[in-house]
KESE-954821 format. One line per 5 residues: for each residue z, y negated, x of N, C-alpha, C. Coordinates in pm, whole numbers, plus 50000, padded with zeros to 5 digits. Example, Ala and Ser with C-alpha at 12.3 -4.5 7.8 and 13.67 -1.06 7.14 Angstrom:
2
50780:50569:51319:50780:50450:51230:50780:50330:51320 | 50708:50225:51285:50714:50106:51367:50787:49997:51290
//
This chain:
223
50000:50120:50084:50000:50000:50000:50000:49876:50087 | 49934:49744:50050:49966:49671:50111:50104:49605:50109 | 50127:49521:50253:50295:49529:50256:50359:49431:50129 | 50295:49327:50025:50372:49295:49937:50390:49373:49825 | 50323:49465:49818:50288:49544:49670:50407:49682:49733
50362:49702:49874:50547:49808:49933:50654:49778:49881 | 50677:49649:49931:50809:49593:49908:50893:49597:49845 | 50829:49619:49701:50896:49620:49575:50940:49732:49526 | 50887:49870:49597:50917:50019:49591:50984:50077:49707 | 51066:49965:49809:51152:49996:49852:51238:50034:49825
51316:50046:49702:51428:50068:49686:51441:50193:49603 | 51587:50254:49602:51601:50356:49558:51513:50341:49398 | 51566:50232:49331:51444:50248:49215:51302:50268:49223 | 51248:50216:49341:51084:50191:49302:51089:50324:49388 | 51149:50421:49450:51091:50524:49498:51100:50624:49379
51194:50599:49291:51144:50665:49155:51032:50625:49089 | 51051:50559:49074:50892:50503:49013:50777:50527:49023 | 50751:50579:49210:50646:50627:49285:50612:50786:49223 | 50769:50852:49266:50793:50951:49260:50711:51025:49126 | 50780:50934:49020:50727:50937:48882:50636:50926:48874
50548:50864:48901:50379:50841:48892:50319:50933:48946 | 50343:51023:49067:50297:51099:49139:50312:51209:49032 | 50426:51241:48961:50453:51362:48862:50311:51346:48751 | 50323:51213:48693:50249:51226:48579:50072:51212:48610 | 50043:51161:48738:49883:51203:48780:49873:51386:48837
49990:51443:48853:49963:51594:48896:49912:51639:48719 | 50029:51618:48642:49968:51656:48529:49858:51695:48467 | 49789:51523:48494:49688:51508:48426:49581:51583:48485 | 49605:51592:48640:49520:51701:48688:49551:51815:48681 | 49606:51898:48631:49633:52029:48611:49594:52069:48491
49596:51955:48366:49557:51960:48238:49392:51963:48295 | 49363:51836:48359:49170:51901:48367:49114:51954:48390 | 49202:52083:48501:49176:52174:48499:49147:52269:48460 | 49258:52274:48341:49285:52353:48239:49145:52357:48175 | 49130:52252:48097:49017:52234:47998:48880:52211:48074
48890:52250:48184:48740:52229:48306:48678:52111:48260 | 48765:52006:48323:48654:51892:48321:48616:51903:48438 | 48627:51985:48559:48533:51945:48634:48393:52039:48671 | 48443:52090:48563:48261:52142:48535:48170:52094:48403 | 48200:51956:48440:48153:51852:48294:48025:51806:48405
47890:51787:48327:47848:51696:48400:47854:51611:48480 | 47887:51510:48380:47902:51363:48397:47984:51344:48496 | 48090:51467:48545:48218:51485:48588:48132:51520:48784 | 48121:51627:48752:47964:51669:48854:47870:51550:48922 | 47821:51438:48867:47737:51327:48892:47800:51248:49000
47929:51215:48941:48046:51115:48933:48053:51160:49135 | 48116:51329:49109:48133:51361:49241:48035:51330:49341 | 47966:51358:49306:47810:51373:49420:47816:51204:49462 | 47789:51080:49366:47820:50978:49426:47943:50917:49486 | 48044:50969:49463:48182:50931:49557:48141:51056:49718
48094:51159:49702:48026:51234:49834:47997:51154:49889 | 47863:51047:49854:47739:51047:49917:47844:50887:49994 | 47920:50800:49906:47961:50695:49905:48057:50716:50082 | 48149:50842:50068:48261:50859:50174:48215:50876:50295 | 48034:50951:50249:48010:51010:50379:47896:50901:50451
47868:50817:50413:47806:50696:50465:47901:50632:50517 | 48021:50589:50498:48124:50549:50570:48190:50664:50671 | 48190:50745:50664:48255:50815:50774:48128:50822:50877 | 48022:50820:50857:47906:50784:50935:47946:50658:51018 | 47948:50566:50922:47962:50440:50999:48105:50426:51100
48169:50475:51021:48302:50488:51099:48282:50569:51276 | 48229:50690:51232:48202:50747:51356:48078:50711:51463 | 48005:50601:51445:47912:50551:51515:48039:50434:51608 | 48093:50388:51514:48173:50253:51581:48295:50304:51632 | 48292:50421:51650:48445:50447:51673:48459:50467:51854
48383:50457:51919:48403:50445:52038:48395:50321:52119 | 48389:50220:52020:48323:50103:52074:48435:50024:52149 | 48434:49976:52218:48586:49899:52293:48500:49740:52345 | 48655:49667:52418:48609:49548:52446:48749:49535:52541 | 48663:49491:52671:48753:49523:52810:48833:49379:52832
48896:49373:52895:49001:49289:52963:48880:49186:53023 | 48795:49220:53109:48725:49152:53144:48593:49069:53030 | 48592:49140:52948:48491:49096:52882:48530:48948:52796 | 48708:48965:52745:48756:48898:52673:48774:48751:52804 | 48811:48748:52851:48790:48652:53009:48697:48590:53038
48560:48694:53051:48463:48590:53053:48410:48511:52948 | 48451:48586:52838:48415:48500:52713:48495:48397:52694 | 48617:48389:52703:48697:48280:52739:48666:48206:52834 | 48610:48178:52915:48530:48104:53069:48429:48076:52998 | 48316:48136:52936:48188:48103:52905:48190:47978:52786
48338:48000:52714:48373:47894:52581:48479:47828:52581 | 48483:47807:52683:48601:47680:52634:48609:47557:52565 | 48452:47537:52538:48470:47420:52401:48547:47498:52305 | 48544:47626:52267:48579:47613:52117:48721:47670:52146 | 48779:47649:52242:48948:47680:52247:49019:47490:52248
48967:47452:52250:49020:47237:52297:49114:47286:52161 | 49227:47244:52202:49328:47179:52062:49371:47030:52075 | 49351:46968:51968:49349:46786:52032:49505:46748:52027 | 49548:46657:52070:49646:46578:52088:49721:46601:51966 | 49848:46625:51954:49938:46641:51887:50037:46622:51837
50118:46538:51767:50263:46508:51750:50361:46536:51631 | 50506:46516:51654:50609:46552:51549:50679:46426:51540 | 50654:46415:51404:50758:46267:51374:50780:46313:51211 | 50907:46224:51193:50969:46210:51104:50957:46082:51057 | 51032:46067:50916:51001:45954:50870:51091:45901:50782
51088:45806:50734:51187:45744:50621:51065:45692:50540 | 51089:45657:50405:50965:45608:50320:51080:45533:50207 | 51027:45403:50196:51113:45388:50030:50982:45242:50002 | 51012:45141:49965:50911:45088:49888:50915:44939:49944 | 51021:44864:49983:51013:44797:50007:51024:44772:50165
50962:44644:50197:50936:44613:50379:51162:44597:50389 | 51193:44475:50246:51278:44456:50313:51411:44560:50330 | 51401:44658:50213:51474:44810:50230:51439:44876:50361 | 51331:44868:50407:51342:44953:50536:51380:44898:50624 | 51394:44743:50632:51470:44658:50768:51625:44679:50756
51697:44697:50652:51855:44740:50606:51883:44870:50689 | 51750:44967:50664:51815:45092:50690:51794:45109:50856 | 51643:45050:50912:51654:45013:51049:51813:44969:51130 | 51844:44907:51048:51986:44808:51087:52080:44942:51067 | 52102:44991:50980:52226:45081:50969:52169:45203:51111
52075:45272:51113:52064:45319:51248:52079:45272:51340 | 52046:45173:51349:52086:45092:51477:52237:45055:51539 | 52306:45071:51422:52444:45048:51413:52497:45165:51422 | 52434:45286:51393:52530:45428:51435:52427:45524:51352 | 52408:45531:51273:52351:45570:51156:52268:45675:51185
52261:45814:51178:52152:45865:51234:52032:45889:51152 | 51902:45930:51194:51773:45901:51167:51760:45993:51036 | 51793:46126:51058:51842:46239:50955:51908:46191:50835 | 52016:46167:50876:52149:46108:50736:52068:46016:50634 | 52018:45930:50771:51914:45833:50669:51816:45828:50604
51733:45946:50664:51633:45996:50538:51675:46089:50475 | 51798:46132:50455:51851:46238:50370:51893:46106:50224 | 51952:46022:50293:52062:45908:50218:51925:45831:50137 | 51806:45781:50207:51728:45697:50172:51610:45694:50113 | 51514:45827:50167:51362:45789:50193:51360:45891:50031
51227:45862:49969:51171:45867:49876:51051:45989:49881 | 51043:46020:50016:50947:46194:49995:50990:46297:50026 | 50966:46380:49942:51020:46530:49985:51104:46573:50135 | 51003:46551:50208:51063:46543:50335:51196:46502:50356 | 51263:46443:50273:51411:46392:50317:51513:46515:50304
51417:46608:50253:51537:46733:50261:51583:46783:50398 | 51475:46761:50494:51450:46843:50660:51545:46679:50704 | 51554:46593:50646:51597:46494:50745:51437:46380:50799 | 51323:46424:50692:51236:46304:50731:51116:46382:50779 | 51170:46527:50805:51085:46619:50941:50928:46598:50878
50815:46585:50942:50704:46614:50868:50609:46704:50951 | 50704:46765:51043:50572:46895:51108:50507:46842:51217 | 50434:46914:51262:50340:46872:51367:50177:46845:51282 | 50148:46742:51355:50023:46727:51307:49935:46635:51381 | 49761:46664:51399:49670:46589:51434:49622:46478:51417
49554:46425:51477:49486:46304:51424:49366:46319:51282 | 49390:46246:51208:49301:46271:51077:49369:46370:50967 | 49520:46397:50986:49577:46430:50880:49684:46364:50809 | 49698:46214:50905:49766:46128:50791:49691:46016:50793 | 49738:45904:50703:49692:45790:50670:49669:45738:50811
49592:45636:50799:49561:45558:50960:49635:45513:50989 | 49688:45383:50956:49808:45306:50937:49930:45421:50989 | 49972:45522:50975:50102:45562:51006:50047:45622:51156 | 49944:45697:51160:49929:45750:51251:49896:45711:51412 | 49828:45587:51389:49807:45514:51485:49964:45455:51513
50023:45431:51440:50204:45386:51486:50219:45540:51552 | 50199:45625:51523:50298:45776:51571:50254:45809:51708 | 50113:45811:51732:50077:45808:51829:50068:45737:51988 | 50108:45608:51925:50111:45514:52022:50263:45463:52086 | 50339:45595:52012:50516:45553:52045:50539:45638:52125
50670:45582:52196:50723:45675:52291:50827:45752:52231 | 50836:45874:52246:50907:45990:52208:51025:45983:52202 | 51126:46005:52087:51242:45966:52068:51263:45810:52027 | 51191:45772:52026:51170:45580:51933:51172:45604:51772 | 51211:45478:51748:51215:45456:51611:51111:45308:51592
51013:45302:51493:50930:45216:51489:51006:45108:51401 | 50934:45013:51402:50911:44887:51291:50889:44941:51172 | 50915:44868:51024:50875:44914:50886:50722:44939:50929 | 50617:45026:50895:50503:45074:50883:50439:45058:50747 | 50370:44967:50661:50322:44972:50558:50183:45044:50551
50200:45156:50411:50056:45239:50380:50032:45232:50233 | 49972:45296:50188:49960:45270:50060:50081:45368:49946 | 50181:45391:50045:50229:45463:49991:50370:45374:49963 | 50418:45267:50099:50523:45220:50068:50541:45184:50267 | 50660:45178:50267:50716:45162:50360:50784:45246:50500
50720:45289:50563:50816:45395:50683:50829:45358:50774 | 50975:45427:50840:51007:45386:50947:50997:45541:50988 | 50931:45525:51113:50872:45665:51176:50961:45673:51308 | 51038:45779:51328:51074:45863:51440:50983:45957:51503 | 50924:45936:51626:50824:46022:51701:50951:46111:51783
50928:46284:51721:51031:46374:51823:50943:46372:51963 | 50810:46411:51948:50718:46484:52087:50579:46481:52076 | 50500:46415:52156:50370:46439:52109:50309:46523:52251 | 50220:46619:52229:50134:46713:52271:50003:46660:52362 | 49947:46637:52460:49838:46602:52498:49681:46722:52453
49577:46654:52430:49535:46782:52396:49454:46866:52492 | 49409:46966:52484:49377:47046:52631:49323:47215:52515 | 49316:47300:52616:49295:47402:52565:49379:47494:52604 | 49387:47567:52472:49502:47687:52399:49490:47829:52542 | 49575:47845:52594:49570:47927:52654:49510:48108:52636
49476:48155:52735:49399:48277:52725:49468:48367:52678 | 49645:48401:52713:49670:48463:52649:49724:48425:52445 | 49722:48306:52400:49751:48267:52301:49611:48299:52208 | 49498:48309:52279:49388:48341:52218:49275:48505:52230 | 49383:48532:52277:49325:48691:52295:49259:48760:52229
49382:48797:52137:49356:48873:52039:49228:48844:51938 | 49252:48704:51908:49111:48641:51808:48957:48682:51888 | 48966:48687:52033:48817:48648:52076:48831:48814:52131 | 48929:48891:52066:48851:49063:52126:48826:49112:52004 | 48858:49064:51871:48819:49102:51722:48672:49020:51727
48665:48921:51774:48535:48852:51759:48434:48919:51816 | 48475:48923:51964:48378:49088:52054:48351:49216:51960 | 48453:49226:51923:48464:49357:51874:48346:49375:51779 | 48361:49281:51684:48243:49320:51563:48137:49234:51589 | 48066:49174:51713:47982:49149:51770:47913:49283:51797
47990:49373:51900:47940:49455:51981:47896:49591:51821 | 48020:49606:51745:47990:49674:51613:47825:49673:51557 | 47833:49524:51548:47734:49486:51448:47602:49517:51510 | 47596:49512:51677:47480:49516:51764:47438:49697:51743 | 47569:49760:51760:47521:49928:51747:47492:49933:51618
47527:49904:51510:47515:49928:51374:47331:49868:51335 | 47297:49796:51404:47180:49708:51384:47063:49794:51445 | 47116:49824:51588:47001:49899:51654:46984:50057:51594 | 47108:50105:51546:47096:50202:51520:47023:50279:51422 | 47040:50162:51297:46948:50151:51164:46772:50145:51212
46739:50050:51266:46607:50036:51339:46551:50141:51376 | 46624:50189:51486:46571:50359:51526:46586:50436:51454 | 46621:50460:51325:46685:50523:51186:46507:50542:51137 | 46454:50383:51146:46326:50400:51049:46209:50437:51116 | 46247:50450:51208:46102:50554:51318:46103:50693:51277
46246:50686:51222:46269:50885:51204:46218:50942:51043 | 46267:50803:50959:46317:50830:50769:46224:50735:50726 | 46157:50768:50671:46047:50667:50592:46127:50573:50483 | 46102:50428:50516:46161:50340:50432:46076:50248:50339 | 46098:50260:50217:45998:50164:50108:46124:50080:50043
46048:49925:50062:46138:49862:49973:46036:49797:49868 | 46148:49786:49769:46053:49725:49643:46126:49603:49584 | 46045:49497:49628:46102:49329:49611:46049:49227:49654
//
């Protein structure tokens, strides 16, 4: 099963449940037995295309089943592409939001006076975010408003900005860390670019193989 649809038959109940289901499909096959449905036609047809269906896949299965993708291969492909590993510049800031310029100069002031950045967007700010303390994640350029982002980016880490006006209202932005951007390391990207090999190299045996297929099996298409 897949693992959310498991989950739920973890427990001593749902392994009854399984259990149970397993009882009442033996049944039903022992009853069709009984009454030979499977010497019904239709029953007969049915088989021959779930045959023909399993054994085209176990075909395919056993053509691709030796296929691998080496240590080295994943390397040079990583060397040959490093455009498409670049992750751009990055940062984590938090925020305070409420509506007015002169509400956010009050609460500037109470941090400044002791107040921490957290308490205060817990105590103050007006978006969701005030549950984390303001937190809003890490994020790129072109996933917030201009206006805030060009403030987030251009601060030094651990600062607290000026009120920031957007169309949303008012923030005062805390920058935790921003990221320079560069490219994602070889081992952080492994795995993605030997699945990518992988059904590259698949698709190449599966392709040639069909081809030389029609030198052997006469093929007519009609379309």
């Amino acid at each position: 099963m897949a693992p959310q649809t498991a989950a739920q038959f973890r427990s001593p109940e749902g392994m009854k449940k399984i259990a149970n289901e397993l009882v009442n499909q033996e049944l039903l096959y022992l009853e069709a037995i009984e009454k030979g449905l499977d010497q019904e036609e239709m029953y007969k047809k049915e088989l021959e295309i779930l045959k023909e269906s399993a054994l085209k896949q176990y075909a395919i299965n056993k053509l691709l089943a030796d296929i691998m993708v080496s240590e080295e291969e994943i390397s040079k492909f990583y060397d040959e592409h490093e455009e498409h590993f670049k992750t751009p510049e990055k940062a984590r800031a938090s925020h305070i939001l409420v509506k007015e310029e002169d509400e956010a100069k009050k609460i500037l002031k109470e941090i400044e006076e002791g107040l921490s950045f957290d308490e205060a967007a817990e105590k103050y700010s007006t978006c969701p975010s005030k549950e984390k303390g303001g937190d809003l994640g890490e994020f790129s350029k072109g996933q917030m408003v201009p206006e805030f982002e060009e403030v987030a980016f251009s601060m030094e880490e651990g600062k607290i900005s000026e009120p920031v006006k957007t169309q949303f209202g008012y923030h005062l932005i805390k920058l935790n860390y921003k990221k320079a951007s560069g490219n994602s390391p070889l081992e952080e990207v492994k795995d993605q670019i030997k699945q990518q090999l992988l059904m590259m190299k698949q698709q190449e045996v599966y392709l040639n193989r069909t081809e030389e297929l029609k030198d052997k099996y006469e093929v007519k298409t009609y379309f």
